[in-house]
C-alpha positions as CSV (number, residue, x, y, z in Angstrom):
1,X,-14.6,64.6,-12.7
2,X,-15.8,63.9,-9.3
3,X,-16.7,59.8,-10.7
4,X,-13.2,59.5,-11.6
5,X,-11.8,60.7,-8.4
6,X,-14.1,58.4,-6.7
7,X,-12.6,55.7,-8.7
8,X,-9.3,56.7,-8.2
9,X,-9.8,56.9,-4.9
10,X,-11.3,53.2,-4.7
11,X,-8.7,51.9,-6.7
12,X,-5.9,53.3,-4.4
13,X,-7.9,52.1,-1.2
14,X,-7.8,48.4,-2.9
15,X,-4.2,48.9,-3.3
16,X,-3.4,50.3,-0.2
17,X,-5.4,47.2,1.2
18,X,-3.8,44.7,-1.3
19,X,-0.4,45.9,0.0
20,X,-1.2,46.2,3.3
21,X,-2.8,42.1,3.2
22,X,0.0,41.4,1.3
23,X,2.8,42.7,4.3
24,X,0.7,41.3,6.8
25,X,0.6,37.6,5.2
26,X,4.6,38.4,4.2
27,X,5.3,39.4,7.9
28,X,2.9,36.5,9.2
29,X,4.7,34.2,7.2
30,X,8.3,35.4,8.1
31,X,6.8,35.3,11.9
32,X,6.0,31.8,11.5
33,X,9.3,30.9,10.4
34,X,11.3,32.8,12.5
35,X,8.9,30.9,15.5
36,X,10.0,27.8,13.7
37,X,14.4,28.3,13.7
38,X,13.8,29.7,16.8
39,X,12.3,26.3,18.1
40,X,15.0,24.4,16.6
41,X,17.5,26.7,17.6
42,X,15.9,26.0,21.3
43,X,15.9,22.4,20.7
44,X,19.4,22.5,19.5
45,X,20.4,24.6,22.6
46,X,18.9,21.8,24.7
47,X,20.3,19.2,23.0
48,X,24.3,21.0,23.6
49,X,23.2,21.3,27.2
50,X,22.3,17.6,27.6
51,X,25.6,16.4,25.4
52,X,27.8,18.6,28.1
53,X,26.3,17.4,30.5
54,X,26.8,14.3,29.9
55,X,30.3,14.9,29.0
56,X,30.9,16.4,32.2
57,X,29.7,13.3,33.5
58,X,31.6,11.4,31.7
59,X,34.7,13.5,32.5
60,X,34.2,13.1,36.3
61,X,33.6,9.6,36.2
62,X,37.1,9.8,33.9
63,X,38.8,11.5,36.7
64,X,37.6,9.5,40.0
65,X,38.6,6.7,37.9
66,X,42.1,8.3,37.2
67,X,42.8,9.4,40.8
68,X,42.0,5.4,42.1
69,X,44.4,4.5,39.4
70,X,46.7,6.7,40.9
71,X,45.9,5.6,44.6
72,X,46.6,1.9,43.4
73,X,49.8,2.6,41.5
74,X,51.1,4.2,44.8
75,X,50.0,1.3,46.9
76,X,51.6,-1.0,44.7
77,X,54.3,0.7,44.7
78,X,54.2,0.8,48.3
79,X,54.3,-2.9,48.4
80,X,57.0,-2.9,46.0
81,X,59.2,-1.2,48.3
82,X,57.8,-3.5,50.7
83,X,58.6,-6.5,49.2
84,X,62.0,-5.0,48.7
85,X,63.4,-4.5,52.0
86,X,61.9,-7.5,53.5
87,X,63.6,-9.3,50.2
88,X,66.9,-7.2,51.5
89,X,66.6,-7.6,55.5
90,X,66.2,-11.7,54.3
91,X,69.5,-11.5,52.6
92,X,71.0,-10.2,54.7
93,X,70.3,-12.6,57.5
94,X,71.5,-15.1,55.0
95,X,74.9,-13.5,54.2
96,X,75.1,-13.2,57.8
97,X,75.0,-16.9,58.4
98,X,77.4,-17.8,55.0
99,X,79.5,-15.5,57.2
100,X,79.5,-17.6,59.9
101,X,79.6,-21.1,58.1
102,X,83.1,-19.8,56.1
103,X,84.1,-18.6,59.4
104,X,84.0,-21.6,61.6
105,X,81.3,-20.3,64.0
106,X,78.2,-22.4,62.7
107,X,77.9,-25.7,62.7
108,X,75.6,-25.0,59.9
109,X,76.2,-25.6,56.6
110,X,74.3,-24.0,53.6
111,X,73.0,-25.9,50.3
112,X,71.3,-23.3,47.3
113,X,69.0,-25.4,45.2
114,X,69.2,-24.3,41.9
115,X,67.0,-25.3,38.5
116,X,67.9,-24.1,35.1
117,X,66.3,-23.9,31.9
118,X,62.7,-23.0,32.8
119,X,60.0,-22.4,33.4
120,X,58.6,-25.3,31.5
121,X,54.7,-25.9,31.9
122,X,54.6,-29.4,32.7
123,X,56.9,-29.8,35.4
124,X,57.4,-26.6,37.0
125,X,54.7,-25.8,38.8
126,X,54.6,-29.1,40.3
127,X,58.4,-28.1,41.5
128,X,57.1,-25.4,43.4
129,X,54.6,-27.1,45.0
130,X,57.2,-29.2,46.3
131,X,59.5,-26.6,47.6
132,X,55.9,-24.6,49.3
133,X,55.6,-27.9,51.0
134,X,59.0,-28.4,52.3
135,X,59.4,-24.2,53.2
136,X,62.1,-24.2,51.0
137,X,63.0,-21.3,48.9
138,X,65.2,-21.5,45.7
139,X,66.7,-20.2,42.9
140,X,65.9,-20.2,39.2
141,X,68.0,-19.6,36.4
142,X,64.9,-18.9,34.0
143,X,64.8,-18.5,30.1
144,X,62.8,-16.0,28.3
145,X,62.2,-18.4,25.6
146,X,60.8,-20.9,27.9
147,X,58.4,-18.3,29.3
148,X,57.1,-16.4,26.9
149,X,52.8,-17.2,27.4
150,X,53.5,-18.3,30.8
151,X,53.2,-15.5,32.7
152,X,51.3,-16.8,35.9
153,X,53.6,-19.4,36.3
154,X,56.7,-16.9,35.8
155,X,55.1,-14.5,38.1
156,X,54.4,-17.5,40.6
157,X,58.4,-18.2,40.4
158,X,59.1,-14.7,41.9
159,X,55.7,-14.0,44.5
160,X,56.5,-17.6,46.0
161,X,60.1,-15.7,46.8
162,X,62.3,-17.9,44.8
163,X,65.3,-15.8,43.4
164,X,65.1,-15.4,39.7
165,X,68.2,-15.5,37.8
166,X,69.8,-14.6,34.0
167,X,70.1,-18.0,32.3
168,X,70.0,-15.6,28.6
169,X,67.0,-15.5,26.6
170,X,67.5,-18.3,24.0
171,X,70.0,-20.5,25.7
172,X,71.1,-21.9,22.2
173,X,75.1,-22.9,23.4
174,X,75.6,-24.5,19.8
175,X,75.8,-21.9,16.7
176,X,73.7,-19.5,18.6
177,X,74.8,-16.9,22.2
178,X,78.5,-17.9,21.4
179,X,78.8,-17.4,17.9
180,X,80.9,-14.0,19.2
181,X,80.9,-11.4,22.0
182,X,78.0,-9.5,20.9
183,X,75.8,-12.6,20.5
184,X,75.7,-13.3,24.2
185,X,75.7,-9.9,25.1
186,X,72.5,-9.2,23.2
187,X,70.6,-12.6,24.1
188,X,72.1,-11.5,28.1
189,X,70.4,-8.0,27.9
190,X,67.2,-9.2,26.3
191,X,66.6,-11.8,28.7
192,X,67.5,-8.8,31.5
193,X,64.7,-6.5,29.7
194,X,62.2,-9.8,29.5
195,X,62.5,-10.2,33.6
196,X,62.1,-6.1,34.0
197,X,59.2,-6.4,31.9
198,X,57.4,-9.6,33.3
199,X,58.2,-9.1,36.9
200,X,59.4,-5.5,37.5
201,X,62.6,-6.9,38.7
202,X,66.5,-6.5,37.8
203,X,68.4,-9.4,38.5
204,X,72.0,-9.1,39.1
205,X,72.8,-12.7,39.4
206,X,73.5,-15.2,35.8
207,X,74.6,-18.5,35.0
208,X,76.8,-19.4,31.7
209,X,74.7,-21.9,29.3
210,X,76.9,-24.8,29.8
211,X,78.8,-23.3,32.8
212,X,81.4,-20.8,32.9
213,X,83.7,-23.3,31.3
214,X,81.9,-23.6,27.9
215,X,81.6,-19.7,28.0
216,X,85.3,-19.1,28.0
217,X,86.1,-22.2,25.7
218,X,84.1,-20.4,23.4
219,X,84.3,-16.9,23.9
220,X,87.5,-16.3,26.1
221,X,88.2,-15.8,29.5
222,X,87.3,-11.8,29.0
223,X,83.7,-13.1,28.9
224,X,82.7,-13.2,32.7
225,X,84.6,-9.4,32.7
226,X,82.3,-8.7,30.0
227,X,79.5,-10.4,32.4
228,X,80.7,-8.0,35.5
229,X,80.4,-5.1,33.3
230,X,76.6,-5.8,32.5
231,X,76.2,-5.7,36.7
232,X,76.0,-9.1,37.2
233,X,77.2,-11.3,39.2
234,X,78.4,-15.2,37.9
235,X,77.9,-18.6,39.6
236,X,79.0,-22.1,38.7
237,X,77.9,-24.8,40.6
238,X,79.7,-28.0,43.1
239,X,76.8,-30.4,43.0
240,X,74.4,-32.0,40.9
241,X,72.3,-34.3,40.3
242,X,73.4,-34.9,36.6
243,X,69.8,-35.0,35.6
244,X,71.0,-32.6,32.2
245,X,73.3,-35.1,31.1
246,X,71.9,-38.3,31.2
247,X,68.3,-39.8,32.3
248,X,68.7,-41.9,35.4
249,X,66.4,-43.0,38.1
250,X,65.3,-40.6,41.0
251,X,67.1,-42.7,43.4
252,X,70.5,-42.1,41.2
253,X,69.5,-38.3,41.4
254,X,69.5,-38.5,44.7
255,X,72.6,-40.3,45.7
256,X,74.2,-38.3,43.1
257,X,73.6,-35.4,45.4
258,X,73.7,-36.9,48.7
259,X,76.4,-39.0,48.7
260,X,78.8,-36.1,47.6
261,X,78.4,-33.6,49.8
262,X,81.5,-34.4,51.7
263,X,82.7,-32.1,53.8
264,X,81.7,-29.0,51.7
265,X,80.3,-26.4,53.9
266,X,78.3,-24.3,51.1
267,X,76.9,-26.5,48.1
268,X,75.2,-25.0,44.8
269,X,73.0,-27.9,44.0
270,X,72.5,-27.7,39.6
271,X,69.2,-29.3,38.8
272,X,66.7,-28.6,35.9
273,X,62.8,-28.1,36.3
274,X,62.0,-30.3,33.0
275,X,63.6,-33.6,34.4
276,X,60.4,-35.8,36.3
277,X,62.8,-37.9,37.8
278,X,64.5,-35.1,39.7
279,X,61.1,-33.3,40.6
280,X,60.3,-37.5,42.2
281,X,63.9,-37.1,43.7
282,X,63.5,-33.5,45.2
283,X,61.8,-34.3,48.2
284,X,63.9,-36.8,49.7
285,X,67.1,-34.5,48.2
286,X,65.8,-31.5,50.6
287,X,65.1,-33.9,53.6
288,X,68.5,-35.3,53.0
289,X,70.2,-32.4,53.0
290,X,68.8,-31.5,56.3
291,X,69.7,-34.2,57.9
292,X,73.2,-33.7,56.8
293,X,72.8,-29.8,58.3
294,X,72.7,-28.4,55.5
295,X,70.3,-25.1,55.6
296,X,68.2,-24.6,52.0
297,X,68.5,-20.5,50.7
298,X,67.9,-18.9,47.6
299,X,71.3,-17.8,46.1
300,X,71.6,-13.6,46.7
301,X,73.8,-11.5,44.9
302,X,76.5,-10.9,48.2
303,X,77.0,-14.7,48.2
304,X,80.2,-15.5,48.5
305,X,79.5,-17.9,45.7
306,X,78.5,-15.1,43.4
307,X,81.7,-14.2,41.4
308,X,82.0,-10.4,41.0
């Protein structure tokens, strides 16, 4: 009896043992993997703290770069505003004189250069070079056809301080803007949103296609009131140098300018910035009309040429 217990009792102590080795190499094993998600818990941890910081970086860098956006925009703007009154003080000083000339107290007289149909890549620039060397400032009745993928030269039209005009955005007179009412109308206010676009500018001054006589021969004389009602302001012209009817020689140009000034105290000179021969005639059109005392100004909207 007292064997058996003895083996009982051995068998249970091996048991006991085998249990007990058994929970220690379970635990050991559960304590070696724990050890091992909480590394790569750990590592991920470290890995989220170096992504936010980064990302906080990359936030402030986001936001300094945001507040000298802002701090450019306002000095543009700035300059805008700038630009504008200075543009304004100018005009006025100019409707001040046209004052005086239509009055009888100058003995000034006042010619607006004017070019249509541009700006055309080949010729235009070299137009403004012309008027930068002479210090004269113009006006340009500019298509959006003309200058769509020329933006540095259509920019250079309005920073060089030339006035930039409505001339519509297709210009097609035959079978095209005066088809009906709602033709020119549309090709007037997309050629409006073109300029706003290009140049940040709204220009309240337009020239007819043809003139304002093709425009009512077409559409009616309810046209420029139509025209009025879009905030613009019309002009014709009472000199020109032909140079969009028929190719002559600069010298023609020129005397066909020149030598018809009469006694006309305020001329709006039609020319267009594709013709060579006028850009050859241009210089010794400008030094003419000094000489004949006329002063050169880009057309304003308060001009007593602009019809309203």
């Amino acid at each position: 009896m007292a064997e058996t217990d003895s083996r009982t009792s051995g068998i249970a102590e091996r048991l006991i043992a085998l249990f007990l080795c058994a929970g220690l190499t379970a635990c050991g094993a559960y304590l070696v993997k724990a050890s091992g998600e909480k590394a790569e818990t750990l590592n991920s941890i470290h890995s989220l703290e170096e992504e936010k910081e980064q990302l906080s970086k990359e936030i402030d860098e986001t936001l300094a770069l945001v507040k000298e956006t802002e701090s450019k925009i306002t000095e543009i703007n700035s300059l805008d505003e700038t630009i504008k009154a200075q543009r304004d003080e100018y005009y006025a000083a100019c409707k001040a004189l046209e004052d005086a000339v239509n009055e009888g107290t100058s003995d000034h007289k006042i010619a607006y250069l004017t070019f249509d149909d541009g700006p055309y890549v080949k010729t235009t620039g070299k137009y403004l070079d012309v008027l930068k060397e002479k210090d004269v400032l113009a006006t340009f009745f500019q298509m959006g056809r003309t200058a769509e993928g020329h933006d540095e030269l259509y920019h250079r039209v309005y920073e060089e301080g030339h006035t930039v005009a409505n001339h519509t955005y297709s210009h097609t007179i035959r079978n095209g803007i005066y088809r009906n009412m709602d033709s020119f109308v549309n090709d007037v206010i997309k050629n409006r949103e073109f300029i706003e676009e290009k140049l940040g500018y709204t220009t309240n001054i337009l020239r007819f296609p043809g003139g304002s006589g093709t425009a009512v021969s077409r559409l009616g004389s309810e046209v420029k009131q139509k025209v009025n009602e879009l905030g613009y302001g019309w002009v014709d012209w009472n000199s020109a140098t032909g140079d969009g009817l028929e190719l002559l020689s600069p010298a023609q140009y020129r005397d066909n300018v020149l030598k018809k000034t009469g006694n006309t105290k305020i001329l709006v000179v039609l020319m267009h910035d594709y013709s060579a021969n006028t850009l050859a005639a241009l210089p010794e059109i400008i030094d003419g009309l000094r000489q004949q005392g006329y002063v050169l100004l880009p057309l304003f909207y308060d001009s007593c040429m602009i019809n309203k």
